[in-house]
C-alpha positions as CSV (number, residue, x, y, z in Angstrom):
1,X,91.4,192.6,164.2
2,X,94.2,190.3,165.3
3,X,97.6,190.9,163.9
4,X,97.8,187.9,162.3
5,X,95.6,189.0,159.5
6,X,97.6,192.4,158.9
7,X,99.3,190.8,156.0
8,X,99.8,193.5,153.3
9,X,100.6,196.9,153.4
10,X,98.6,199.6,151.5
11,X,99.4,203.6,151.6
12,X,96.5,205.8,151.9
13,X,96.6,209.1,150.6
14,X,93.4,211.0,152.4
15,X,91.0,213.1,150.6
16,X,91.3,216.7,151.6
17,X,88.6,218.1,148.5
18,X,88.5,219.6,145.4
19,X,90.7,222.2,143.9
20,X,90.7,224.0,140.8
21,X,93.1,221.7,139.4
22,X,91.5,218.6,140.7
23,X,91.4,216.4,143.8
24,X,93.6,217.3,147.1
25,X,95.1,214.4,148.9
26,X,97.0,215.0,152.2
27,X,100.2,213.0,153.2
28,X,100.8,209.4,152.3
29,X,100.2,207.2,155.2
30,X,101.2,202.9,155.1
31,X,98.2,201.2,156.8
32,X,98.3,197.3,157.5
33,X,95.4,195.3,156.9
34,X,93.8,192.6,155.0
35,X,93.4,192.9,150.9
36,X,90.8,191.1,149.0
37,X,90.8,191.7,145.5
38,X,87.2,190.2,144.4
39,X,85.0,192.3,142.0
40,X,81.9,192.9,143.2
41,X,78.8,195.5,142.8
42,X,78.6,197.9,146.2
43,X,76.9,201.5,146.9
44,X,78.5,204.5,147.1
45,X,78.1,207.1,149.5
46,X,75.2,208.8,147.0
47,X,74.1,205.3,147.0
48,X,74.6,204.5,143.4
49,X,75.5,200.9,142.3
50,X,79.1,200.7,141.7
51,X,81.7,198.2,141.0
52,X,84.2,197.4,143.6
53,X,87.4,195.7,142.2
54,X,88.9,195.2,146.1
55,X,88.3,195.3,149.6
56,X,90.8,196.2,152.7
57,X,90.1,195.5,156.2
58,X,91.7,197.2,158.8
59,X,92.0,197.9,162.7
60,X,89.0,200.3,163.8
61,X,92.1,202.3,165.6
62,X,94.2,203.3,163.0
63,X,94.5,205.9,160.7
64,X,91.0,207.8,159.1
65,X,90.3,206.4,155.7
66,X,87.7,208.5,154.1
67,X,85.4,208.0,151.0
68,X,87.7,209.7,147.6
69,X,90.8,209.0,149.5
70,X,93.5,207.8,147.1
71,X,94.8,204.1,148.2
72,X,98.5,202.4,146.4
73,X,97.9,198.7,146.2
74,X,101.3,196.1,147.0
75,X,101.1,196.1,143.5
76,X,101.6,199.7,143.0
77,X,97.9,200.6,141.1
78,X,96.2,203.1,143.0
79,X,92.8,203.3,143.4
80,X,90.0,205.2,145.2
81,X,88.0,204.4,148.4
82,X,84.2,203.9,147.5
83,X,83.3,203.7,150.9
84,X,84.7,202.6,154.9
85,X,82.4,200.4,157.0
86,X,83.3,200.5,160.7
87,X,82.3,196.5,161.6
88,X,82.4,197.0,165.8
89,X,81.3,194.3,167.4
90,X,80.7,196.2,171.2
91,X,82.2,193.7,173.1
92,X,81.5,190.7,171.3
93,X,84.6,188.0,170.5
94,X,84.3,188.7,166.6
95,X,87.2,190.9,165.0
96,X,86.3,194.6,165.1
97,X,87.7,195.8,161.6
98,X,87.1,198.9,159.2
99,X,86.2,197.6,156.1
100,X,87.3,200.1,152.9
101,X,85.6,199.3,149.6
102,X,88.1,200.2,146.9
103,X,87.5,201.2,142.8
């Protein structure tokens, strides 16, 4: 993904399971990328119909961003990941990207 479409800054919080007292999250990370914030209806990893309020696309290099993992916007709401789609185009000149569907 060229750099020139890293143009916000999101911090990603990944899911490390559930606890007694809830969801664990490890350490915050920043990851650059490319925000969206569209509504639209997506599947989630059961495959239910859900509603997704943004998406985030990313380099296929950086950190892991995991389904449940906790994401602050630029705007400070936090939201979780619904679901990452690694978009690799093997070779081809088309912008390899993760793409993470967000609550």
């Amino acid at each position: 993904m060229p750099g020139f479409l890293l143009r916000h800054t999101v911090v990603v919080e990944p899911y490390l399971g559930s606890s007694a007292y809830g969801p664990r999250y490890g350490a915050p990370v920043e990851v650059r990328g490319l925000l969206e914030q569209q509504t639209r209806t997506v599947r989630d990893q059961d495959g239910a119909e859900v509603t997704s309020t943004s998406t985030f696309r990313t380099r296929l290099d950086g950190p892991a961003i995991a389904p449940e993992s906790r994401v602050t916007l630029p705007d400070e709401d936090t939201t979780v990941v619904i679901a990452a789609l690694r978009h690799d185009g093997a070779g081809l000149p088309v912008p390899d990207h993760l793409e993470v569907q967000l609550r």
